[in-house]
PLY file of the C-alpha trace (Angstrom):
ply
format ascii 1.0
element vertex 255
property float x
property float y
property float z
element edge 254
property int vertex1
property int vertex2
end_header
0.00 0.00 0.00
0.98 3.56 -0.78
2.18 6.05 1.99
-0.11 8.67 0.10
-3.04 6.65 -0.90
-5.98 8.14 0.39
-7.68 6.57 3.68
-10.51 3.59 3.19
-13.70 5.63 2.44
-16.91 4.92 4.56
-19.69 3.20 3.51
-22.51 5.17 2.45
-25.39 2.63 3.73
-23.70 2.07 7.20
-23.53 5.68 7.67
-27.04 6.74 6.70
-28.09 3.48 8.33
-26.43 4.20 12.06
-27.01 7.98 11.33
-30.61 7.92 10.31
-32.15 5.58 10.44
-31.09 3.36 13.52
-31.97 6.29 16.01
-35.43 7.15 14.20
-36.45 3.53 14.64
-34.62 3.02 17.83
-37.40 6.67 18.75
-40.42 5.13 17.51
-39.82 2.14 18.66
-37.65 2.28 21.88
-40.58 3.08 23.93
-42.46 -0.35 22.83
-39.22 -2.32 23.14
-37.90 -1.30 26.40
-40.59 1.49 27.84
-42.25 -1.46 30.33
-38.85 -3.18 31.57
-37.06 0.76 31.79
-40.46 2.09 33.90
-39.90 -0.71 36.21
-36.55 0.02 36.84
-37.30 3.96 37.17
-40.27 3.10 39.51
-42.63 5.42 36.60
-45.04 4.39 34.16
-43.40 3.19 30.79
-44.90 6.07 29.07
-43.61 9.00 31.80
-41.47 12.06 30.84
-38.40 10.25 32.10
-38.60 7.27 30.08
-38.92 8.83 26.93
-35.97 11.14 27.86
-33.87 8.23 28.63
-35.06 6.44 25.32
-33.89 9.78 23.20
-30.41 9.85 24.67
-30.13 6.66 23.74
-31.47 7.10 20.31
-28.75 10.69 20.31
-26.12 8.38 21.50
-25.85 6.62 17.75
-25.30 9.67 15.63
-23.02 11.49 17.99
-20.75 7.68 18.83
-20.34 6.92 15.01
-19.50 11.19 14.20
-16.83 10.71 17.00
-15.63 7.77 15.57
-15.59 9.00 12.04
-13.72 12.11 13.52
-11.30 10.15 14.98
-10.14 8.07 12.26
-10.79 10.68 9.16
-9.95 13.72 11.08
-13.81 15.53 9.55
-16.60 16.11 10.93
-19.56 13.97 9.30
-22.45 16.31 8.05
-24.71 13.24 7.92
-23.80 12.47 11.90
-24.98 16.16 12.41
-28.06 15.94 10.54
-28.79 13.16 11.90
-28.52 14.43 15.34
-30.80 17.26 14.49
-32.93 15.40 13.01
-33.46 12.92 16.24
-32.98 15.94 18.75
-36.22 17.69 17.04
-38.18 14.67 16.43
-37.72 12.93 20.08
-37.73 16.24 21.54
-41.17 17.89 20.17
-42.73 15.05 22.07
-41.34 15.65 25.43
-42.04 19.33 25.35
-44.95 20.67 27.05
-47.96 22.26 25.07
-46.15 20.71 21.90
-48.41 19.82 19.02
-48.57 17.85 15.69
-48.67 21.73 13.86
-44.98 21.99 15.47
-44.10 18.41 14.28
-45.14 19.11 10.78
-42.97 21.86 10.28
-40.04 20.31 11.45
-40.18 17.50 9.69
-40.09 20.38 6.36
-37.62 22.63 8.11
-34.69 20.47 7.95
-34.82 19.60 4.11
-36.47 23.01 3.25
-33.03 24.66 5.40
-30.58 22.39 3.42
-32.03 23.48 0.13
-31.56 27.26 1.01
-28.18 26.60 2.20
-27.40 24.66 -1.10
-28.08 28.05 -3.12
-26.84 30.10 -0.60
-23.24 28.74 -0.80
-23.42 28.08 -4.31
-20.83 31.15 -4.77
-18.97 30.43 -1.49
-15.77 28.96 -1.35
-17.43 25.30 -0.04
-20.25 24.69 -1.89
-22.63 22.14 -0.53
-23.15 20.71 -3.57
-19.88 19.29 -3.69
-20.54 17.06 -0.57
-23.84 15.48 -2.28
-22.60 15.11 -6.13
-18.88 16.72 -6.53
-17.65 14.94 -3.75
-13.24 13.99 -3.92
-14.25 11.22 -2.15
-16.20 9.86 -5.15
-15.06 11.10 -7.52
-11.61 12.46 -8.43
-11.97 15.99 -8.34
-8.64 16.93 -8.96
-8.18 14.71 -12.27
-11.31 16.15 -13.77
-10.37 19.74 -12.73
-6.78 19.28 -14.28
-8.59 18.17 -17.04
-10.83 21.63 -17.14
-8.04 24.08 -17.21
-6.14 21.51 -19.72
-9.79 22.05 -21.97
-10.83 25.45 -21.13
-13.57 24.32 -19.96
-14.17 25.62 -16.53
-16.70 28.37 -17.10
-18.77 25.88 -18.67
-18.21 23.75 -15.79
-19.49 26.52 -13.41
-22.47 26.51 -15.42
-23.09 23.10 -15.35
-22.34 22.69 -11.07
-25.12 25.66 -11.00
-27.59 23.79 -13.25
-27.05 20.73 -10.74
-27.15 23.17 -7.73
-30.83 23.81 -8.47
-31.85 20.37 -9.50
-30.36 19.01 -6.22
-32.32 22.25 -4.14
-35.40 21.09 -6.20
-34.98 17.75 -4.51
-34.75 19.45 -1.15
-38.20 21.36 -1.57
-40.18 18.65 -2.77
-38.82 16.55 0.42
-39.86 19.37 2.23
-43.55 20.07 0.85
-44.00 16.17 1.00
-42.76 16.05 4.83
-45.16 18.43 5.60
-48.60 17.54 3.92
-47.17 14.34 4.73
-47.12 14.83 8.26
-50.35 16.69 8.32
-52.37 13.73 6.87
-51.15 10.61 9.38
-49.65 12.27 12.30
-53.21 13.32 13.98
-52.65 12.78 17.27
-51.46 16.00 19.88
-48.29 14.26 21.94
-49.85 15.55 25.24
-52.84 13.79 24.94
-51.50 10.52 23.80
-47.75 9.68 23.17
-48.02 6.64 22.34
-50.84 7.02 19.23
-48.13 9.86 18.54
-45.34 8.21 18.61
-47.24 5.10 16.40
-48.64 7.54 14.12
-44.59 9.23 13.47
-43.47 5.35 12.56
-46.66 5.67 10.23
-45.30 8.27 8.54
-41.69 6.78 8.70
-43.09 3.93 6.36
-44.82 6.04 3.97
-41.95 8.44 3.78
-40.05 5.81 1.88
-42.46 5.83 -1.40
-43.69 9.36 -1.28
-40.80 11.19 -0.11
-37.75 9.39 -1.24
-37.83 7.83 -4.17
-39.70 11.35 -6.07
-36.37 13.14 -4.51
-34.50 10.35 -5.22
-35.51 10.04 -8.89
-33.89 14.06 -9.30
-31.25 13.62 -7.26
-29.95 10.83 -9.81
-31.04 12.94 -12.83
-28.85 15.82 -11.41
-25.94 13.23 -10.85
-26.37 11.70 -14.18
-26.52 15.49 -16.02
-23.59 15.88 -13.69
-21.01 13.18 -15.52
-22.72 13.61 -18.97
-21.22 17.11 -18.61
-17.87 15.82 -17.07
-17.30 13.16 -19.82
-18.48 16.31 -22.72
-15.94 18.72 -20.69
-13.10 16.30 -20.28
-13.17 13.56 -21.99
-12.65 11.20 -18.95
-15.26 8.03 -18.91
-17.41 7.33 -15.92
-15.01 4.98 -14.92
-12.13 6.89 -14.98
-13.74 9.60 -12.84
-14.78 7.64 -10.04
-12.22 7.71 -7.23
-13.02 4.16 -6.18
-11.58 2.57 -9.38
-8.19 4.54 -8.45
-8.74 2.26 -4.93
-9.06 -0.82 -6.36
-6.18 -0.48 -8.51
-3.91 0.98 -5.67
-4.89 -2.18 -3.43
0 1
1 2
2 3
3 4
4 5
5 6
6 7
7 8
8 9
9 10
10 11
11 12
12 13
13 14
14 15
15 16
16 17
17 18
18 19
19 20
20 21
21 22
22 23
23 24
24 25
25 26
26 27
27 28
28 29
29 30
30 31
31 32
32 33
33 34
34 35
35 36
36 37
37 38
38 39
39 40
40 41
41 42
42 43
43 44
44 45
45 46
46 47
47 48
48 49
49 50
50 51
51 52
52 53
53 54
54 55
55 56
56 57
57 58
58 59
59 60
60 61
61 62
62 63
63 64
64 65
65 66
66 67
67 68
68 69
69 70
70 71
71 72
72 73
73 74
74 75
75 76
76 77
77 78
78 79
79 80
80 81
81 82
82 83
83 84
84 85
85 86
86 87
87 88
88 89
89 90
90 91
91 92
92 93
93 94
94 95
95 96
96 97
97 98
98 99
99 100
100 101
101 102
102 103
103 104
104 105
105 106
106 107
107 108
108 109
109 110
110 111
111 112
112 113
113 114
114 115
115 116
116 117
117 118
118 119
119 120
120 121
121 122
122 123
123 124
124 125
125 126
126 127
127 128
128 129
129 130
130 131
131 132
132 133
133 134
134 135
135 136
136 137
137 138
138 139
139 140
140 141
141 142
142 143
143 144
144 145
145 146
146 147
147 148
148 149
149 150
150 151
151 152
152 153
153 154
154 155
155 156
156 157
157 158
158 159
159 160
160 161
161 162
162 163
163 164
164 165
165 166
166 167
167 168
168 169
169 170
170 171
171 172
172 173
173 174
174 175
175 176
176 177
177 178
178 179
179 180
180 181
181 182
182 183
183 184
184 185
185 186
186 187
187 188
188 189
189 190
190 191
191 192
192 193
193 194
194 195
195 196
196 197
197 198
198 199
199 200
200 201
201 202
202 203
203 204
204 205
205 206
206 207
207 208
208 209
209 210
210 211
211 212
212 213
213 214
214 215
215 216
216 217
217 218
218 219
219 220
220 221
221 222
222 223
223 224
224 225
225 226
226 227
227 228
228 229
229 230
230 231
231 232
232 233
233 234
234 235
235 236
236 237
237 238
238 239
239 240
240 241
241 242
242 243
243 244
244 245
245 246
246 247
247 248
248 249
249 250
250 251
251 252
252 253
253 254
């Protein structure tokens, strides 16, 4: 192996999976799963204030382990470890907080995609654009042979345009998730926390299957048509193949 080779990327699925979606299900379903047993212990009914606090730092404690981890051995902060965190943090926490309602819950649920969106435009012109982490990413693909490649061409103005036409695809993907979450939300999760957390609570896992087919795979769907307008322009710009762009054939070889 290389002295300069580039350290073992992450996998994607593992990290959205322990990010995401282990703590959402571990929050809709903690309470089920270990509310009776944890009560017991606490000498309070399974569905007390105390309980469900307990059950969302546990739930907290998976983003914020595996972005302490990944900190450790990449030296970066993950942004998906952080969102995730948020994302549990508002979720768990709208249900513990008094005079809280399903009005609130809706509009978190579109606040977090409907913030990344603006914050995809907004730093379109900054020096860190997010659009690099989601499509122009070095760990994915090999930003610095493609932008070689640009000045070689003289093609980086009409690279600029093409990373702003995919900027606005990708926030278009961010406000659909957004208007989904919300009408979404409005439509299963009925039920006002304070009157009945668990009906709440079962009515948020509702939603957590649905979100899947009505959320995800419509944002999905132009997230991949940005990607894919994304390396048609690379490969007209440069010349390089899909193959030769992707940073994980460079790892494959190297090994």
């Amino acid at each position: 192996m290389k002295e300069n080779q580039q350290p073992k990327k992450e996998n994607l699925l593992f990290n959205i999976g322990f990010n995401l979606i282990l703590p959402i299900l571990f929050l809709r379903k903690g309470n089920a799963w270990f509310g009776e047993s944890l009560g017991q212990q606490l000498g309070v009914a399974p569905d007390a204030t105390l309980t469900s606090s307990i059950l969302l730092l546990v739930a907290i404690s998976f983003p914020i382990g595996y972005g302490l981890w990944d900190f450790n051995k990449r030296k970066k902060w993950n942004f998906i470890s952080i969102l995730g965190l948020c994302s549990v943090l508002l979720t768990g926490g709208i249900g513990l907080v008094p005079g809280a309602t399903v009005q609130m819950f809706a509009i978190k649920e579109a606040a977090l995609p409907g913030i990344l969106g603006a914050l995809t435009l907004f730093t379109l012109k900054t020096k860190r654009p997010l659009v690099h982490l989601f499509l122009f990413n070095p760990e994915v693909i090999k930003v610095d042979l493609i932008n070689e490649k640009l000045k070689l061409n003289n093609t980086e103005k009409l690279f600029q345009k093409l990373m702003t036409k995919c900027t606005f695809l990708l926030a278009l993907s961010f406000t659909i998730s957004a208007a989904l979450n919300y009408y979404l939300s409005r439509l299963i999760v009925v039920t006002e926390p304070a009157i009945d957390r668990n009906s709440y609570a079962d009515e948020v896992g509702q939603m957590m299957g649905w979100s899947f087919p009505v959320i995800i795979l419509p944002c999905m769907i132009v997230s991949l048509y940005a990607m894919w307008i994304l390396f048609k322009g690379i490969r007209e710009l440069t010349g390089l193949s899909f193959e030769e762009v992707l940073a994980q054939g460079s790892n494959r070889q190297a090994g």
